[in-house]
Backbone as JSON Lines, residues from 0, in Angstrom:
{"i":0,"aa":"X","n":[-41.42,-63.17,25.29],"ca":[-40.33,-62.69,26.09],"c":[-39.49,-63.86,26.58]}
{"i":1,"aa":"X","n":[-38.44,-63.66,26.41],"ca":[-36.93,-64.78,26.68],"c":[-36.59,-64.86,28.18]}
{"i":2,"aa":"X","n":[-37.2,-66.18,28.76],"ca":[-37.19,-66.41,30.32],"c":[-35.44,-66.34,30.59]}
{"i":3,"aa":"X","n":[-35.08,-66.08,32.24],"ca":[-33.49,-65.74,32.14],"c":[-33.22,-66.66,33.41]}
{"i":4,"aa":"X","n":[-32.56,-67.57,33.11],"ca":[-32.13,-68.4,33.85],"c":[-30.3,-67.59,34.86]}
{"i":5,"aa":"X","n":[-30.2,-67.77,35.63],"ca":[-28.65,-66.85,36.1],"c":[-28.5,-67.91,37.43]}
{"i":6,"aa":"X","n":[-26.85,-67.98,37.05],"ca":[-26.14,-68.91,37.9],"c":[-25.12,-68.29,38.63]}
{"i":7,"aa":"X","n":[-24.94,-67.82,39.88],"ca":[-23.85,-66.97,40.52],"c":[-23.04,-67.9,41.47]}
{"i":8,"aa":"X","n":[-22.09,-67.84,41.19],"ca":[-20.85,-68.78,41.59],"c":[-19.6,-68.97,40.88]}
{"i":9,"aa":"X","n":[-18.35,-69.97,41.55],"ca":[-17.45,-69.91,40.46],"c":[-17.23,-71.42,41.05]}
{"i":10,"aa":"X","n":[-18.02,-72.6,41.77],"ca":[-17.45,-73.85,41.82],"c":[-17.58,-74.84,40.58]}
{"i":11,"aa":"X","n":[-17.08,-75.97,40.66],"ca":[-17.34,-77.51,39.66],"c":[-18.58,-77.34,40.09]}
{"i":12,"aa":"X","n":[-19.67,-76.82,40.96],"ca":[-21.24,-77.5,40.86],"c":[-21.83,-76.41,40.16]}
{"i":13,"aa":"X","n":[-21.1,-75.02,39.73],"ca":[-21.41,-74.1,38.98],"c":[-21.44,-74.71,37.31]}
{"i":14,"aa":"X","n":[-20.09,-74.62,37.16],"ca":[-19.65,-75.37,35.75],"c":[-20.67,-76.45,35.41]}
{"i":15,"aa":"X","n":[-20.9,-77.11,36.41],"ca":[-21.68,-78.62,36.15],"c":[-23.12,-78.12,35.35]}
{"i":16,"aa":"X","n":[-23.58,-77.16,36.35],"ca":[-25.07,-76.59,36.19],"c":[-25.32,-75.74,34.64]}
{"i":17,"aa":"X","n":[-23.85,-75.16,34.66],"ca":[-23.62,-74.78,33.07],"c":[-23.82,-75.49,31.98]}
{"i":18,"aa":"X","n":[-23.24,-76.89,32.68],"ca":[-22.71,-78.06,31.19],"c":[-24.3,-78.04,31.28]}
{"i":19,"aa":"X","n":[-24.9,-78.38,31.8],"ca":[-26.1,-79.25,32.19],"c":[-27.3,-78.56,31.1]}
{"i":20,"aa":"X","n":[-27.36,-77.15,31.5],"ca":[-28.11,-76.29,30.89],"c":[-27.93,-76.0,29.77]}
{"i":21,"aa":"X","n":[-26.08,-75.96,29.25],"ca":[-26.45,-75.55,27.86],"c":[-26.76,-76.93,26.94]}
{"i":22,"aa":"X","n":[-26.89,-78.16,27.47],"ca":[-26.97,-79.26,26.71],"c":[-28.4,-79.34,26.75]}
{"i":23,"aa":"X","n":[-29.16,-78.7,27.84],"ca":[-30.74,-78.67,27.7],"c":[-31.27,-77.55,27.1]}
{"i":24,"aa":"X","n":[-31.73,-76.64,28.17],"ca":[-32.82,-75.74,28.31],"c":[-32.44,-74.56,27.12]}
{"i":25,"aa":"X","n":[-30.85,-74.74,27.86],"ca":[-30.14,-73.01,27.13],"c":[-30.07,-73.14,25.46]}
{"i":26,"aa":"X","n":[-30.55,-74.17,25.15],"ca":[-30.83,-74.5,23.5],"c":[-31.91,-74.06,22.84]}
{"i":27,"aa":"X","n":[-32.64,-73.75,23.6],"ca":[-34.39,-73.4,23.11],"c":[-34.12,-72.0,22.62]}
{"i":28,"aa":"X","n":[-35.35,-71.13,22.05],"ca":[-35.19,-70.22,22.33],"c":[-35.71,-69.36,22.74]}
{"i":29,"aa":"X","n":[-36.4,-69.41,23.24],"ca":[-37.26,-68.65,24.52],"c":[-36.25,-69.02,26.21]}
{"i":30,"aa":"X","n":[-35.53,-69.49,26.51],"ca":[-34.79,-69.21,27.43],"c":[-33.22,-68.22,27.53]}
{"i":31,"aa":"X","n":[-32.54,-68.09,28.09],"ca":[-31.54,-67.43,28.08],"c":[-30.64,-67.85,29.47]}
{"i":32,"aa":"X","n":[-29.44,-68.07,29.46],"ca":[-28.61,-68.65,30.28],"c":[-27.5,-68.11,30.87]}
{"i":33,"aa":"X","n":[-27.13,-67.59,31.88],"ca":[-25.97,-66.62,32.33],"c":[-25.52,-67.44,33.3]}
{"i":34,"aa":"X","n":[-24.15,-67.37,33.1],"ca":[-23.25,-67.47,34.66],"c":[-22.65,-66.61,34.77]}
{"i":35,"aa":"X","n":[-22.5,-65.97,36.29],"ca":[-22.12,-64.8,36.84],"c":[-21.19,-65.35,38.25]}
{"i":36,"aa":"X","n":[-19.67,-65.33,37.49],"ca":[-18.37,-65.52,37.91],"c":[-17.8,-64.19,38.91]}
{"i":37,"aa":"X","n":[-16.64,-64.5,39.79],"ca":[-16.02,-63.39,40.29],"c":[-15.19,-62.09,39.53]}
{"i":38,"aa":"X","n":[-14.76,-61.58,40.04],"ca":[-14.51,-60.23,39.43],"c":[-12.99,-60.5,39.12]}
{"i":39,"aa":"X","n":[-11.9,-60.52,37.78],"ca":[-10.57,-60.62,37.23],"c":[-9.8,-61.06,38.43]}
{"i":40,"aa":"X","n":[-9.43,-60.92,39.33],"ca":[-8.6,-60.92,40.51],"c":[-8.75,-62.09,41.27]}
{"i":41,"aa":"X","n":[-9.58,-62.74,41.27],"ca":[-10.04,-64.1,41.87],"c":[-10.01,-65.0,40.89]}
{"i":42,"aa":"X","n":[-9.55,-65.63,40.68],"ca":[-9.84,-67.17,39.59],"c":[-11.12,-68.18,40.06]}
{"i":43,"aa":"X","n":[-11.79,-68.52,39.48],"ca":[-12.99,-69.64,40.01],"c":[-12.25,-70.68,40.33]}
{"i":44,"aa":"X","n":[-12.59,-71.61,41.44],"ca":[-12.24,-72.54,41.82],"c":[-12.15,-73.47,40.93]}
{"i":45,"aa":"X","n":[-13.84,-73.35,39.96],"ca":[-13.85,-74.77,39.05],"c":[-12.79,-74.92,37.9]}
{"i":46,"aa":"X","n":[-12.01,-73.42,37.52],"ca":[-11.39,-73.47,36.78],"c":[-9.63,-73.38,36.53]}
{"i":47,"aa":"X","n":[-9.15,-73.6,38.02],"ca":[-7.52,-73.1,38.4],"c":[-7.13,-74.59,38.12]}
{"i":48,"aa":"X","n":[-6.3,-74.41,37.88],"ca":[-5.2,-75.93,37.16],"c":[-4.44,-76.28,38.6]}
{"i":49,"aa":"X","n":[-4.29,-75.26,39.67],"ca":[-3.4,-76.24,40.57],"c":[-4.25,-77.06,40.93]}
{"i":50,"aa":"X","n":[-5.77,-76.76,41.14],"ca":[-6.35,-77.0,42.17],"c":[-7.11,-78.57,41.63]}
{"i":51,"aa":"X","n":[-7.5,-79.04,40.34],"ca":[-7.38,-79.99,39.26],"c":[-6.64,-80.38,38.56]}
{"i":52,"aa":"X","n":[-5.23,-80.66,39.02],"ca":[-4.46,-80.79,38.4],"c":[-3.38,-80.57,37.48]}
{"i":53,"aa":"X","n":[-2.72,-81.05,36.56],"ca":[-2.33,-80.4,35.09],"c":[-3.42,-80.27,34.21]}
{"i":54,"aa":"X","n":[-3.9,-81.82,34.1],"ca":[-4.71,-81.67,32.87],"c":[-5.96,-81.05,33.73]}
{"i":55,"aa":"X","n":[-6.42,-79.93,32.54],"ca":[-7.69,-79.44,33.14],"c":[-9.1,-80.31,32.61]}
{"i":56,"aa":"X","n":[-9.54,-80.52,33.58],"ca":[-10.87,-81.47,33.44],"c":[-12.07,-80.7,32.78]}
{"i":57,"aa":"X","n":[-12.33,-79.71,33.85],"ca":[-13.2,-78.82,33.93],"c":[-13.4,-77.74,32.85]}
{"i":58,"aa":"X","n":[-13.37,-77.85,31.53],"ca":[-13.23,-76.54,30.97],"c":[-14.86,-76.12,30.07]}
{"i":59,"aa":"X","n":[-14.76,-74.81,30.34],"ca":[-15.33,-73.91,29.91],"c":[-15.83,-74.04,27.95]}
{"i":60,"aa":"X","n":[-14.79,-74.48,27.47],"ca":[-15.44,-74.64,26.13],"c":[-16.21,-75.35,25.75]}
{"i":61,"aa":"X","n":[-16.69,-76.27,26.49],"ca":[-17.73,-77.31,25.93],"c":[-19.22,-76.41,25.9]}
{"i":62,"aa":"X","n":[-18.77,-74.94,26.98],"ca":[-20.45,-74.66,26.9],"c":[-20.28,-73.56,25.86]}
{"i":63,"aa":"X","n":[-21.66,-73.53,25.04],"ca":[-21.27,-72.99,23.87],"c":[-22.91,-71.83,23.92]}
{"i":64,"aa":"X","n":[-23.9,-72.45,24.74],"ca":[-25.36,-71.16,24.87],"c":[-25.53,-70.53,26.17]}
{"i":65,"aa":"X","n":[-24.32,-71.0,26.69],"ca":[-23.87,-69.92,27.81],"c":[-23.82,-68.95,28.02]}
{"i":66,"aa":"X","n":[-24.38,-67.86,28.43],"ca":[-23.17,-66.5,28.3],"c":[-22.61,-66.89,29.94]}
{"i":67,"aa":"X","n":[-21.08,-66.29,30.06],"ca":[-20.39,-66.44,31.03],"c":[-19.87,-64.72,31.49]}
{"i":68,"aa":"X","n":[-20.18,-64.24,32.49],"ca":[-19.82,-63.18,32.86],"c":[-18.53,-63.04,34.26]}
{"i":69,"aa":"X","n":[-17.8,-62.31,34.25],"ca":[-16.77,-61.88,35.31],"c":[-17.09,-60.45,35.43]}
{"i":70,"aa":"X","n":[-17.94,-60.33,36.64],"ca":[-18.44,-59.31,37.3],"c":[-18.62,-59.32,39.02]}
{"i":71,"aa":"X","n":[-18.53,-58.2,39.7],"ca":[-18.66,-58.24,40.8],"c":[-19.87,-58.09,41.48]}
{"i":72,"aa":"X","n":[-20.76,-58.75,41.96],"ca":[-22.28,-58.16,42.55],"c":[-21.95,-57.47,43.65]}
{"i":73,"aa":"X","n":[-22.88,-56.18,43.2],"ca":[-23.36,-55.6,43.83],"c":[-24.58,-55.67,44.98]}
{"i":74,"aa":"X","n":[-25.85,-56.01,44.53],"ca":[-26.56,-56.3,45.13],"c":[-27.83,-57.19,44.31]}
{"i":75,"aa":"X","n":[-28.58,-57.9,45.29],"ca":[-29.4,-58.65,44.51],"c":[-30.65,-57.9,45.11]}
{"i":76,"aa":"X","n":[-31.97,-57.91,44.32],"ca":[-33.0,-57.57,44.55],"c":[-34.32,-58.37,44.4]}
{"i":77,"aa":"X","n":[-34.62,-59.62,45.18],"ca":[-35.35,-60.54,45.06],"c":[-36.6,-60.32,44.52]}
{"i":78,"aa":"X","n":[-37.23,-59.11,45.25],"ca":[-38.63,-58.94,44.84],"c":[-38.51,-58.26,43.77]}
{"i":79,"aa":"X","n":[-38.03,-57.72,43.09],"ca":[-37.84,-56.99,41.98],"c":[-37.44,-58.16,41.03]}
{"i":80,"aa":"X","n":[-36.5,-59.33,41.23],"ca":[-35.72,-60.22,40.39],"c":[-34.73,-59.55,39.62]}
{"i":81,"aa":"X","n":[-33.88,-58.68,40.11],"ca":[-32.74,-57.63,39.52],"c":[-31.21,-58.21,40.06]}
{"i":82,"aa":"X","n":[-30.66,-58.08,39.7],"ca":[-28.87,-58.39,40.56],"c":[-28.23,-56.91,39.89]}
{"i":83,"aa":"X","n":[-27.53,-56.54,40.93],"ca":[-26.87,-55.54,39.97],"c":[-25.53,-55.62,40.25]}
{"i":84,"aa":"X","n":[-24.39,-55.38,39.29],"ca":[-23.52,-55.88,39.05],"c":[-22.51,-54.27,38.93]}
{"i":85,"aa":"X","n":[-21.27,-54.79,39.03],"ca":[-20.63,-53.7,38.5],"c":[-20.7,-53.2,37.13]}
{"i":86,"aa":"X","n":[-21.27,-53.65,35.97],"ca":[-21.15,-53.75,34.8],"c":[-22.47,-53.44,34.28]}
{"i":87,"aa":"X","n":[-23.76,-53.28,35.19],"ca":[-25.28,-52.87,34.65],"c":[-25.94,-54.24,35.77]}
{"i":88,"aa":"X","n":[-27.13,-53.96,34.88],"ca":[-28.3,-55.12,35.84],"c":[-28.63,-56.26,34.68]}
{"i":89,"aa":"X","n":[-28.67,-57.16,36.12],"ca":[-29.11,-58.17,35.26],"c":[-30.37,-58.61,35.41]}
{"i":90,"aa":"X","n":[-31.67,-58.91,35.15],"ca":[-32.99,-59.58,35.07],"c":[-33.07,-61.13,35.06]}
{"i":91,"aa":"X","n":[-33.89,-61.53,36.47],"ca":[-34.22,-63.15,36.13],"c":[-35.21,-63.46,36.33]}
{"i":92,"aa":"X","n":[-35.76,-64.38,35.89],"ca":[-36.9,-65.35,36.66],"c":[-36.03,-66.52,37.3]}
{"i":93,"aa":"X","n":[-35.37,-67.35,36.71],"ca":[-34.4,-67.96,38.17],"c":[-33.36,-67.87,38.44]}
{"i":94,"aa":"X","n":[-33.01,-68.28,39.65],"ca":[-31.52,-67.55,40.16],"c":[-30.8,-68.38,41.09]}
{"i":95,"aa":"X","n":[-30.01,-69.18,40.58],"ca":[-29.61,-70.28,41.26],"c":[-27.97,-69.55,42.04]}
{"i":96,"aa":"X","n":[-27.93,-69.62,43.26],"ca":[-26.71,-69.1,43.6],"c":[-26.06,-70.02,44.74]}
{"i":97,"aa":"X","n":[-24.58,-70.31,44.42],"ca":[-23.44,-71.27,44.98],"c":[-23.01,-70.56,45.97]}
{"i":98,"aa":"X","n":[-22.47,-71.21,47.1],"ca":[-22.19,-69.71,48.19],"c":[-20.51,-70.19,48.18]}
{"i":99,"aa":"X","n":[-19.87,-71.13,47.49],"ca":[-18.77,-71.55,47.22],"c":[-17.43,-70.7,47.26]}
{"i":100,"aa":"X","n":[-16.03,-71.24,47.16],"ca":[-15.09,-70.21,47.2],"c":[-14.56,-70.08,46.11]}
{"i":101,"aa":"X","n":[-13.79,-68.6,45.92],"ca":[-13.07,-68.73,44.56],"c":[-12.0,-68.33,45.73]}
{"i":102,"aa":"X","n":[-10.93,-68.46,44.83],"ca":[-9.27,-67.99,45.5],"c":[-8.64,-67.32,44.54]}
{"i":103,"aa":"X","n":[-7.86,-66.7,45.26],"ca":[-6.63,-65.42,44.49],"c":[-5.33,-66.03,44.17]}
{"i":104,"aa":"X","n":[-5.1,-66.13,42.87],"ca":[-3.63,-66.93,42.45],"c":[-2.54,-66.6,43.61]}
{"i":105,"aa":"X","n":[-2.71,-65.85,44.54],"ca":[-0.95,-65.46,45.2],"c":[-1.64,-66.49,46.66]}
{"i":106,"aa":"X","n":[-2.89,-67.31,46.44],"ca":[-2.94,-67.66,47.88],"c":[-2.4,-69.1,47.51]}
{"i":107,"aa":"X","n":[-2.12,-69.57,46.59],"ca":[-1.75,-71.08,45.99],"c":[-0.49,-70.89,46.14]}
{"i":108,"aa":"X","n":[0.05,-72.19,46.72],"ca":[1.64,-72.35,46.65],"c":[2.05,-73.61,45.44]}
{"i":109,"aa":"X","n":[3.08,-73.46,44.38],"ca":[3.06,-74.31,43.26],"c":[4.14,-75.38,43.92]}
């Protein structure tokens, strides 16, 4: 059975934990690797261009055994190890969670 690693957040220490994992663990295959982003309407912090600049530093394609989700939690269920999401449940054995901000494109001034 495929251990489930899940990362809930949308900061650079999210992304980081991403790069990190899919260059390690998330390669094997007996593990499995999720990040669990905000819901369409919020942009992640680690990933808005005003907020890094023009050039974007931070991007998303380098992780490649990722899965990356944009979903809203619902609720988490520790003793169970469940999160449930707008979109179904998710299952972990670990559960690393960022208490970080994301922001809404109309709160940025260009």
């Amino acid at each position: 059975m495929r251990k489930q690693i899940v990362i809930i957040g949308a900061t650079p220490l999210c992304l980081f934990l991403a790069e990190m994992l899919d260059q390690s663990v998330a390669r094997l295959v007996h593990i499995d690797v999720r990040w669990l982003t905000g819901p369409g309407q919020a942009t992640p912090l680690a990933l808005h261009p005003t907020v890094l600049g023009n050039s974007l530093a931070l991007k998303t394609d380098k992780i490649n055994h990722v899965r990356i989700g944009r979903v809203r939690i619902m609720s988490i269920s520790l003793p169970d190890r469940r999160i449930i999401t707008d979109k179904g449940v998710v299952n972990y054995d670990w559960l690393l969670i960022d208490q970080g901000q994301a922001i809404a494109d109309v709160e940025l001034k260009t």
